[in-house]
C-alpha positions as semicolon CSV with decimal commas, in nm:
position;residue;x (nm);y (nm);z (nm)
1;X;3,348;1,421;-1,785
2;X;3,659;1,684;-1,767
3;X;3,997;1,534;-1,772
4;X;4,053;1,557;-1,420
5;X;3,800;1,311;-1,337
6;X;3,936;1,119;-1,618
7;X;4,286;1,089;-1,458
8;X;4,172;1,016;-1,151
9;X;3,990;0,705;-1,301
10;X;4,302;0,606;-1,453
11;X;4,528;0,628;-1,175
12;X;4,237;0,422;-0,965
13;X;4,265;0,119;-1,215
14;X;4,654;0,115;-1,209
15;X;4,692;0,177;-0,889
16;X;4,460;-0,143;-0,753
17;X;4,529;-0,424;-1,068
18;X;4,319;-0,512;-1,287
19;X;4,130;-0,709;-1,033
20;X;3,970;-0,390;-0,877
21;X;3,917;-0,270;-1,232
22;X;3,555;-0,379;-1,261
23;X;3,462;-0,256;-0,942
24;X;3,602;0,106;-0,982
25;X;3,469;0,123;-1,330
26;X;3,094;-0,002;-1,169
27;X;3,092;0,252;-0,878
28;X;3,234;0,516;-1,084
29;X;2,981;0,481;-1,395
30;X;2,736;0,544;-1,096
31;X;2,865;0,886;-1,032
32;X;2,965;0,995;-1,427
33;X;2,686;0,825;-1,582
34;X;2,937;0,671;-1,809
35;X;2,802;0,414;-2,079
36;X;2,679;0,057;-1,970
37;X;2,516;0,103;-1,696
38;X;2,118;0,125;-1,674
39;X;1,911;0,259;-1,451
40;X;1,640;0,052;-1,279
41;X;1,360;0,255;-1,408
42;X;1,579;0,131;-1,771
43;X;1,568;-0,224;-1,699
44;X;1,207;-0,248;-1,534
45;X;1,049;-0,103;-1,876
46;X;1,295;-0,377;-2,044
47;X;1,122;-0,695;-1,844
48;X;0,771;-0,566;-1,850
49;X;0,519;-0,744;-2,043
50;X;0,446;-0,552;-2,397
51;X;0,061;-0,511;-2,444
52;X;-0,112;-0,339;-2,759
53;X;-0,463;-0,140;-2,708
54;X;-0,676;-0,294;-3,028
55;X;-0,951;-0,162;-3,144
56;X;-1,277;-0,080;-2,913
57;X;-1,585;-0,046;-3,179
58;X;-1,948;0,095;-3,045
59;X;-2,081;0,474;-2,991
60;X;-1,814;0,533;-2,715
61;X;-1,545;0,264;-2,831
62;X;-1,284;0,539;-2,900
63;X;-1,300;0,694;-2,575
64;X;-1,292;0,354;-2,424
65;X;-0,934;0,302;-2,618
66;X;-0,784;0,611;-2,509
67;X;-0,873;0,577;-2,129
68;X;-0,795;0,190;-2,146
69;X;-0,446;0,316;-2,319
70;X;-0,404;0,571;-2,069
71;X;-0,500;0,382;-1,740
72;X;-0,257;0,075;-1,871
73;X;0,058;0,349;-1,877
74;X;-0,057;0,487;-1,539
75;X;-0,012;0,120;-1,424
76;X;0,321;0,110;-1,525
77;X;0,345;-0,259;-1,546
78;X;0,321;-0,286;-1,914
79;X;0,510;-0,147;-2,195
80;X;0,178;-0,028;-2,403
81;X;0,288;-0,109;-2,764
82;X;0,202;0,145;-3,071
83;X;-0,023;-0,018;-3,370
84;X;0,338;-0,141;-3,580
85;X;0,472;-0,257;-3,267
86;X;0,523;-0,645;-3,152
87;X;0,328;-0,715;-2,854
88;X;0,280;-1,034;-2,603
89;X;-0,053;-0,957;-2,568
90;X;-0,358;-0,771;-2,681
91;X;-0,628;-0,617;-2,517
92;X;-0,943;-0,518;-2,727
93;X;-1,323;-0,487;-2,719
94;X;-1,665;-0,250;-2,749
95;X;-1,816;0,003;-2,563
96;X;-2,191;0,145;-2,611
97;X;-2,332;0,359;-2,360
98;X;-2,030;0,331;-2,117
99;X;-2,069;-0,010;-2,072
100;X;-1,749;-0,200;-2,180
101;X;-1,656;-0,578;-2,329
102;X;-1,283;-0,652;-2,302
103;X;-1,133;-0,930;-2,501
104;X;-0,770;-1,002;-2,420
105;X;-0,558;-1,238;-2,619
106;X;-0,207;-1,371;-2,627
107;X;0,067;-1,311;-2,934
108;X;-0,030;-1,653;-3,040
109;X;-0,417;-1,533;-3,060
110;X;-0,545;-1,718;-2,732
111;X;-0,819;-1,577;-2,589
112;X;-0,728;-1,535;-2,192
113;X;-1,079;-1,379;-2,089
114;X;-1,370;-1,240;-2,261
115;X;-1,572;-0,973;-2,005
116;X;-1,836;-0,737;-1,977
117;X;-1,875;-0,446;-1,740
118;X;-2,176;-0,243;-1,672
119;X;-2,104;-0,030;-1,379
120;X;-2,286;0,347;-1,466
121;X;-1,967;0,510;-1,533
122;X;-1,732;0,435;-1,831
123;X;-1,398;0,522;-1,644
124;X;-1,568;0,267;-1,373
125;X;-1,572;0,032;-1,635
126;X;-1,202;0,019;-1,726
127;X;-0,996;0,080;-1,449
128;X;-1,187;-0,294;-1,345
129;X;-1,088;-0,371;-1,733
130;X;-0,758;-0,239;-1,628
131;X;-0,727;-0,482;-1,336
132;X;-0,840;-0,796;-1,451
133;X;-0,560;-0,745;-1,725
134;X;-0,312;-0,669;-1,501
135;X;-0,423;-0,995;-1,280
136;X;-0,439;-1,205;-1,544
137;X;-0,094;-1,170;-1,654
138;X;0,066;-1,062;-1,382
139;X;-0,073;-1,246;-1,125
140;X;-0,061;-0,936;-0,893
141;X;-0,394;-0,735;-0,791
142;X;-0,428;-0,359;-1,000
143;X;-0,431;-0,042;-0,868
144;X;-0,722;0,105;-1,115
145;X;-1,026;0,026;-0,851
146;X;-0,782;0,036;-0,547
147;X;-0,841;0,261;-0,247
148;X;-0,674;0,442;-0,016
149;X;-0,849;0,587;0,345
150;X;-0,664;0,880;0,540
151;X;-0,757;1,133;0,822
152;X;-0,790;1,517;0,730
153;X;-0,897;1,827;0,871
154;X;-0,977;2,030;0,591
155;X;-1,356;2,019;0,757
156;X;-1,212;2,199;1,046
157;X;-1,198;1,860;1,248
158;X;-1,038;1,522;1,179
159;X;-1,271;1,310;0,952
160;X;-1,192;1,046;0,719
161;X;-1,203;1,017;0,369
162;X;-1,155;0,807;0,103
163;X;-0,942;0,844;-0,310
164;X;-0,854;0,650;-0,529
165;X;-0,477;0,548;-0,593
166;X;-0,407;0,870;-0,790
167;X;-0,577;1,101;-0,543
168;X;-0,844;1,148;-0,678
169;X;-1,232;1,087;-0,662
170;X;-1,208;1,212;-0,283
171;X;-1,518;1,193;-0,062
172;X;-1,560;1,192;0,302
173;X;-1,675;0,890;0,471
174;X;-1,764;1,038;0,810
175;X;-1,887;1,343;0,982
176;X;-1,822;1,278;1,347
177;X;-1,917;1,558;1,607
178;X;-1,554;1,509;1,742
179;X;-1,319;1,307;1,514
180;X;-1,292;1,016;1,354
181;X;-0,929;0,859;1,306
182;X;-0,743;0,549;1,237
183;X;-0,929;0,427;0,964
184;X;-0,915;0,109;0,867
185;X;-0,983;-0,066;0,481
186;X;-1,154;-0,419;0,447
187;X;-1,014;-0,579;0,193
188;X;-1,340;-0,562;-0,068
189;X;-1,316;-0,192;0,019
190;X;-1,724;-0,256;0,143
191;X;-1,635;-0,190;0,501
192;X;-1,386;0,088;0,691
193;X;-1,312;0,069;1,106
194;X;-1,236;0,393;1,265
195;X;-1,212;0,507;1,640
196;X;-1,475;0,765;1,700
197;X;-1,474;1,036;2,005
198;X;-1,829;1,104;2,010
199;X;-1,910;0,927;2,381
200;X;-1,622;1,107;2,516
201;X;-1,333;0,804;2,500
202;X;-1,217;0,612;2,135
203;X;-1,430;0,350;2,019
204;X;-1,409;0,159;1,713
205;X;-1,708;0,186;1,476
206;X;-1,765;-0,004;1,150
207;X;-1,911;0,172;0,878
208;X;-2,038;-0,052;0,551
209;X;-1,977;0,226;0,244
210;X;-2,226;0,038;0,047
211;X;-2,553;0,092;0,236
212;X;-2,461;0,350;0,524
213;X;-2,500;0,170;0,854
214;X;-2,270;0,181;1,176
215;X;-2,230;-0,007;1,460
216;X;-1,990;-0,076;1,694
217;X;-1,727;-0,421;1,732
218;X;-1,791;-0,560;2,084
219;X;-2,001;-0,463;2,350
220;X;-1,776;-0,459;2,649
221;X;-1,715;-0,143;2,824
222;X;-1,371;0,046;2,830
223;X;-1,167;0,192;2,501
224;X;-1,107;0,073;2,206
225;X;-0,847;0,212;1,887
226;X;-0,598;0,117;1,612
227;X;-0,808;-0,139;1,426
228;X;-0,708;-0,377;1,124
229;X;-0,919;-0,604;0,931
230;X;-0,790;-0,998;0,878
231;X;-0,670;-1,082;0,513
232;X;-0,988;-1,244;0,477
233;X;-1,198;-0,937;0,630
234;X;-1,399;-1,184;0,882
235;X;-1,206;-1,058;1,201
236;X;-1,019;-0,706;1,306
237;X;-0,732;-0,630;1,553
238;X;-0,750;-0,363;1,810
239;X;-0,608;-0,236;2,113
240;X;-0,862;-0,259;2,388
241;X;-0,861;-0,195;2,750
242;X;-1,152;-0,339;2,916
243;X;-0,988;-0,552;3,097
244;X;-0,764;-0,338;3,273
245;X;-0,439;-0,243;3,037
246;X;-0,480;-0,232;2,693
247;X;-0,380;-0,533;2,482
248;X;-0,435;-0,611;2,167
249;X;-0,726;-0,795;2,085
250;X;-0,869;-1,016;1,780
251;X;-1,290;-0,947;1,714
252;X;-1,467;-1,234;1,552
253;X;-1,689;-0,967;1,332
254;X;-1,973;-1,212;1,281
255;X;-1,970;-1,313;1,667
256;X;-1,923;-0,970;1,822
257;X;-1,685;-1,164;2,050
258;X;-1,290;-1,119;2,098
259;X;-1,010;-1,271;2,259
260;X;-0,626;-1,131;2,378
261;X;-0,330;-1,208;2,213
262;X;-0,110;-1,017;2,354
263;X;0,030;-1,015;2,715
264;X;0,209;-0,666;2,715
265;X;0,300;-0,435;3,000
266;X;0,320;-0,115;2,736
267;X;0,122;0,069;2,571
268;X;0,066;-0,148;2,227
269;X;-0,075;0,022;1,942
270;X;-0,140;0,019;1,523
271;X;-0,195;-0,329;1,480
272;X;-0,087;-0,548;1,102
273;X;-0,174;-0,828;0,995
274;X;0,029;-1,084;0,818
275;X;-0,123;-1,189;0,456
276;X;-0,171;-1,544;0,615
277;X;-0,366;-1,433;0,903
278;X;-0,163;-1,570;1,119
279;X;0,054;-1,360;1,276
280;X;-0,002;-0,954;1,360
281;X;0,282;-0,687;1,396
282;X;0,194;-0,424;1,660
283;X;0,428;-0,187;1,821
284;X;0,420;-0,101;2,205
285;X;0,598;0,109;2,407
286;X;0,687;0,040;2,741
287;X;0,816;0,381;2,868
288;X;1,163;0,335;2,669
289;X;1,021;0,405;2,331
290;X;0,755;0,177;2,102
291;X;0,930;-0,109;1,994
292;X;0,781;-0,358;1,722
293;X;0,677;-0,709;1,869
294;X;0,535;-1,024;1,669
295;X;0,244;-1,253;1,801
296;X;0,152;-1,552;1,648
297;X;-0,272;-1,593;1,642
298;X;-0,406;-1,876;1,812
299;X;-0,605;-2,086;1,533
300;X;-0,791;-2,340;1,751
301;X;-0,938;-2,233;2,088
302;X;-0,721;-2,351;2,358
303;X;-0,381;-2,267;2,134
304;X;-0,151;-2,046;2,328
305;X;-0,012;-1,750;2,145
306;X;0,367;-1,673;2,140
307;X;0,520;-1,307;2,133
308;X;0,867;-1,177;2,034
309;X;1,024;-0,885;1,996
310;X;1,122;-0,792;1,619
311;X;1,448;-0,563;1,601
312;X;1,486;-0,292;1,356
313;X;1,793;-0,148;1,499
314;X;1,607;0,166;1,585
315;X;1,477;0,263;1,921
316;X;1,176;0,425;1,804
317;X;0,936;0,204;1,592
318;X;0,562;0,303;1,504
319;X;0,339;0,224;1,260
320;X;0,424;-0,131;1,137
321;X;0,248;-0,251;0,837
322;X;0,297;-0,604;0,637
323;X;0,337;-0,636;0,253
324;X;0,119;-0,823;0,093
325;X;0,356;-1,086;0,003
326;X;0,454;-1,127;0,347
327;X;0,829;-1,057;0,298
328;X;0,828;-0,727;0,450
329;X;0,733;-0,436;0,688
330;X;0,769;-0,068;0,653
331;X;0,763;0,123;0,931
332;X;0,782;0,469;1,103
333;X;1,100;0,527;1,278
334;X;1,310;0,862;1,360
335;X;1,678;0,987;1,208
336;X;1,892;1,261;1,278
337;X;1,531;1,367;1,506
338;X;1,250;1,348;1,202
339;X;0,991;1,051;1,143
340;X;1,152;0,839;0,867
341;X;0,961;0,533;0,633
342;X;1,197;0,287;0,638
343;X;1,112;-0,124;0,547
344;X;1,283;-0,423;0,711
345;X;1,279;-0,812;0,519
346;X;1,088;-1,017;0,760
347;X;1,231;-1,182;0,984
348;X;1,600;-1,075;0,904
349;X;1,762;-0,850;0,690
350;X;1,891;-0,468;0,622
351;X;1,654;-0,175;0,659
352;X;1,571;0,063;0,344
353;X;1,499;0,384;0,434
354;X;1,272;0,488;0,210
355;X;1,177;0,830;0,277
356;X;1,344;1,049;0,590
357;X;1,261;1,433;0,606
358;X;0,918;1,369;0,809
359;X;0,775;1,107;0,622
360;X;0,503;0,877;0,837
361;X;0,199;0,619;0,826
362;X;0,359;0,398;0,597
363;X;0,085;0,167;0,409
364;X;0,168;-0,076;0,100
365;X;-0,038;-0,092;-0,217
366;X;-0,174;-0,392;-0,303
367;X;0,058;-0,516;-0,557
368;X;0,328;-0,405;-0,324
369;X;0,560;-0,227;-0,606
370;X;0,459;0,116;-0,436
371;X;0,376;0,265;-0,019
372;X;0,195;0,546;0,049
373;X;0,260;0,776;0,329
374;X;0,253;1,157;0,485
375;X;0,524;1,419;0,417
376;X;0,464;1,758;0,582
377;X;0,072;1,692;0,593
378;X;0,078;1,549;0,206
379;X;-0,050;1,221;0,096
380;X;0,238;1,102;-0,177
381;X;0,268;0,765;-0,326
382;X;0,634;0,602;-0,342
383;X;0,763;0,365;-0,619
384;X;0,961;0,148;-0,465
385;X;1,133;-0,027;-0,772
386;X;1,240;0,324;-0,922
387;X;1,263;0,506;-0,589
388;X;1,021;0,766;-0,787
389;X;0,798;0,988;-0,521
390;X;0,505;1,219;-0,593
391;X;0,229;1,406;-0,443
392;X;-0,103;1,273;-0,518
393;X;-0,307;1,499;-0,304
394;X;-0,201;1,860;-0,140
395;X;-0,416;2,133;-0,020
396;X;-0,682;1,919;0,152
397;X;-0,623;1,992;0,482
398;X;-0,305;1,830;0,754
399;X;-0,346;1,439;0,599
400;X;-0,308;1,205;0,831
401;X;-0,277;0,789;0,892
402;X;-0,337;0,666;0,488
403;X;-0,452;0,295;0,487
404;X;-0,387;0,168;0,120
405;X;-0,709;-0,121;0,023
406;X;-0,532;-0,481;0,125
């Protein structure tokens, strides 16, 4: 710090009493980095659980250490102790042939769990490793096996595809004659809903990723788009117009059958469910600019559903999506005339913006430290405890609508 800035500090601190001292010293070790303060990247690292990689024995034991080692960093909810390090908990094992036993323990020597995996791959193997750790202690669901669905082009028309949460591992999913967008995850990650062009008006289509089939949701005529499965993957939300304006609309998936809970005169669109099923976000515009509205799901047949309006303080909402915890909803919005991801507490509190610049298609990850969206046709994944962004996939075409695995 030069000794200008230095005077100016001191004239700040006489000037307002000692009372204000504390508060111009906080602010102002914010702009001069000046000792005592820590960053929250610093005190994150200093709260997180210390876990030691042990010893994996077997013909591909050592490989199994390093990856383990490595996909427990990438988690970054553990500080991953060295050998001579103290540690709350240990994580060790074997691995022949790819296949993988995990032991963890606690510093006292408790075993927590005791596992085996046998999925063909050895990096299959632990990132699950990876995520039963994490759940175990944390209580929060891993990112290792988690997946995230978005809409490219690369093929030369919009198809859908799927990565995992590092952008890699990317295949595509479907190979519509038209397009297929607004892809939808199931929570097991078995089953993604899309809206498909190929009879000439959107449709949504289910696709299971484990054995190939498709088939439509109901079998009433008219449109249907902007699906989202239920937290527990029996039922899906869409906008459907069948019966004369679109509303949104809740699909029994076992039943092929569906009922309205909505009762807008807009246009509603991009349906989100809350983590206890019983409520859905949606936004709808009604020629003044989409707005975000809240309806409460009828549980019981005969139960009425209620809708409200949910204020942001921005005209222009799109693309509402829960957290997983329930607390909040990001959001697409627009500032100073670009699409912004902001986040709102639910049902009151400030917004965040958390990324302005053209940022869109918000989606949370499942342990809901990080959201994914677009920026500038991108896929990039956003910490939101260290306000650390990055690219996790570029070059693959205009990416579109990214649906992180609920």
């Amino acid at each position: 710090m030069n000794a200008r800035a230095l005077l100016l500090i001191l004239t700040l601190v006489v000037s307002h009493g000692t009372r204000a001292e504390a508060g111009v010293m906080e602010r102002l070790r914010g702009l001069f980095s000046l000792g005592g303060g820590k960053s929250k990247t610093e005190e994150h690292k200093k709260t997180m659980p210390r876990i030691r990689v042990g010893v994996f024995s077997g013909g591909t034991g050592s490989s199994a250490q390093q990856t383990l080692h490595k996909e427990l960093l990438d988690s970054r909810e553990f500080f991953v102790a060295g050998a001579d390090e103290k540690a709350d908990f240990l994580v060790e094992g074997t691995s022949s042939g790819g296949r993988v036993t995990g032991k963890l323990k606690d510093a006292k020597g408790k075993d927590l769990f005791q596992r085996s995996y046998a999925a063909p791959g050895l990096d299959e193997n632990l990132k699950a490793l990876t995520d039963d750790v994490i759940y175990t202690i944390t209580g929060r669901p891993g990112l290792a096996t988690s997946r995230i669905v978005f809409v490219s082009d690369v093929s030369g028309k919009r198809q859908i595809y799927i990565c995992d949460a590092e952008g890699g591992e990317v295949h595509q999913v479907t190979h519509d004659k038209h397009a297929a967008v607004a892809p939808s995850l199931s929570p097991d990650s078995s089953m993604i809903a899309f809206t498909s062009y190929r009879t000439g008006f959107p449709i949504i289509r289910l696709l299971d990723l484990n054995v190939g089939w498709e088939r439509g949701v109901t079998d009433t005529p008219g449109s249907s788009f902007g699906s989202a499965f239920s937290p527990d993957g029996t039922h899906l939300a869409a906008v459907m117009s069948f019966i004369g304006n679109p509303e949104i609309f809740v699909s029994d998936l076992n039943t092929n059958t569906a009922a309205c809970v909505s009762d807008s005169v807009g246009a509603p669109s991009s349906p989100s469910w809350h983590p206890d099923g019983r409520q859905l976000v949606f936004s709808s515009d009604d020629g003044d600019g989409p707005k975000l509205y809240v309806v409460e799901v009828p549980q019981k047949e005969g139960e009425s559903s209620r809708l409200f309006r949910w204020r942001t303080g921005y005209h222009f909402c799109t693309d509402p999506e829960w957290s997983p915890d329930g607390k909040h909803i990001a959001f697409t919005t627009r500032t100073s005339g670009e699409w912004t991801v902001a986040i709102k507490p639910y049902p009151n509190g400030g917004v965040r913006v958390v990324q302005a610049g053209g940022a869109e298609h918000p989606s949370w990850s499942p342990n809901g430290h990080f959201i994914t969206y677009v920026l500038h046709g991108e896929l990039f994944v956003h910490d939101l405890r260290s306000g650390n962004r990055r690219s996790i996939l570029r070059g693959y075409g205009h990416i579109s609508e990214p649906r992180w695995m609920r």
